[in-house]
Legacy VTK file of the C-alpha trace (Angstrom):
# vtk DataFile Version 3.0
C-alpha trace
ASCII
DATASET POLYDATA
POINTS 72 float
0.718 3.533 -13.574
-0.284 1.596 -10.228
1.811 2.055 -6.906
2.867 -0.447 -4.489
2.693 -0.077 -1.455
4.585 -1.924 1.594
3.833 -1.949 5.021
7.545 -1.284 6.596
6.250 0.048 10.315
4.240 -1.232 12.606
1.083 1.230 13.272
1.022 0.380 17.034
1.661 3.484 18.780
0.247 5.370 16.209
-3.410 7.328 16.351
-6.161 5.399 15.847
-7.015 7.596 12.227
-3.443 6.121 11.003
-4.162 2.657 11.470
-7.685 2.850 9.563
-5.643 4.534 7.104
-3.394 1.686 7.170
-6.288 -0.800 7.569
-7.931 0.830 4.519
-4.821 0.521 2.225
-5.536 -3.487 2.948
-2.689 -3.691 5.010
-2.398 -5.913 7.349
0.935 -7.264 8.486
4.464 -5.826 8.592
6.273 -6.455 4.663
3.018 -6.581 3.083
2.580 -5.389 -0.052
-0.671 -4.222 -2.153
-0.802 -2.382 -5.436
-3.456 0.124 -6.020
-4.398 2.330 -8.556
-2.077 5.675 -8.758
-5.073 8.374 -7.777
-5.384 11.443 -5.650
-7.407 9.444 -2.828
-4.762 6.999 -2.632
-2.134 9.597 -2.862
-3.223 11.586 0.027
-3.956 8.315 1.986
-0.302 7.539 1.666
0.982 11.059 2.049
-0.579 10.328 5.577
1.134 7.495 6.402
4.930 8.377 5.029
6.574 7.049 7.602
4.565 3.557 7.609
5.559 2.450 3.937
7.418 2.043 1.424
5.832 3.177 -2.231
7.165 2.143 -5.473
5.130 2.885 -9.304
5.064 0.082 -10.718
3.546 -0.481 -14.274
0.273 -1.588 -15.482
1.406 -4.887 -16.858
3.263 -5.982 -13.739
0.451 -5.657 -12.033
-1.571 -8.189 -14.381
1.338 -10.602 -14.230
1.879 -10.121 -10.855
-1.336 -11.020 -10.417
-1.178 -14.037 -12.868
2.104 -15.127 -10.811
-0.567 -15.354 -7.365
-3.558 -17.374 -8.970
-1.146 -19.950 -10.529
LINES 1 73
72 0 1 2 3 4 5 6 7 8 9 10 11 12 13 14 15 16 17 18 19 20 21 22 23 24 25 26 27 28 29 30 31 32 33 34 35 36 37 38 39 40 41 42 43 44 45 46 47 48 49 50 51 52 53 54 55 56 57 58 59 60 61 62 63 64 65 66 67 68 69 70 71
């Protein structure tokens, strides 16, 4: 399983350790989406950040065609 996760809220406002959080997701603008391997570390990173995104589990072949879909 992989998760993906989309930036929904804007970080400004927020401390300064949320936004490196954010920052080290590979976030960087709002409706952004990444997809990361589903870990602990990445877990707790977005357990920090709730409020922030949106998360969805996604499987591990949509993440190779997803990634197909972006290099074509």
């Amino acid at each position: 399983m992989a998760l993906k996760i989309t930036l929904v809220r804007s970080p400004i406002g927020y401390s300064k350790r949320q936004k490196r959080t954010v920052e080290a997701l590979g976030l960087r603008r709002l409706h952004q989406s990444v997809i990361k391997p589903d870990n602990p570390a990445i877990r707790g990173m977005v357990r920090k950040i709730s409020h922030l995104v949106r998360v969805e589990e996604v499987a591990e072949n949509a993440v190779t065609e997803e990634a197909a879909n972006v290099s074509a």
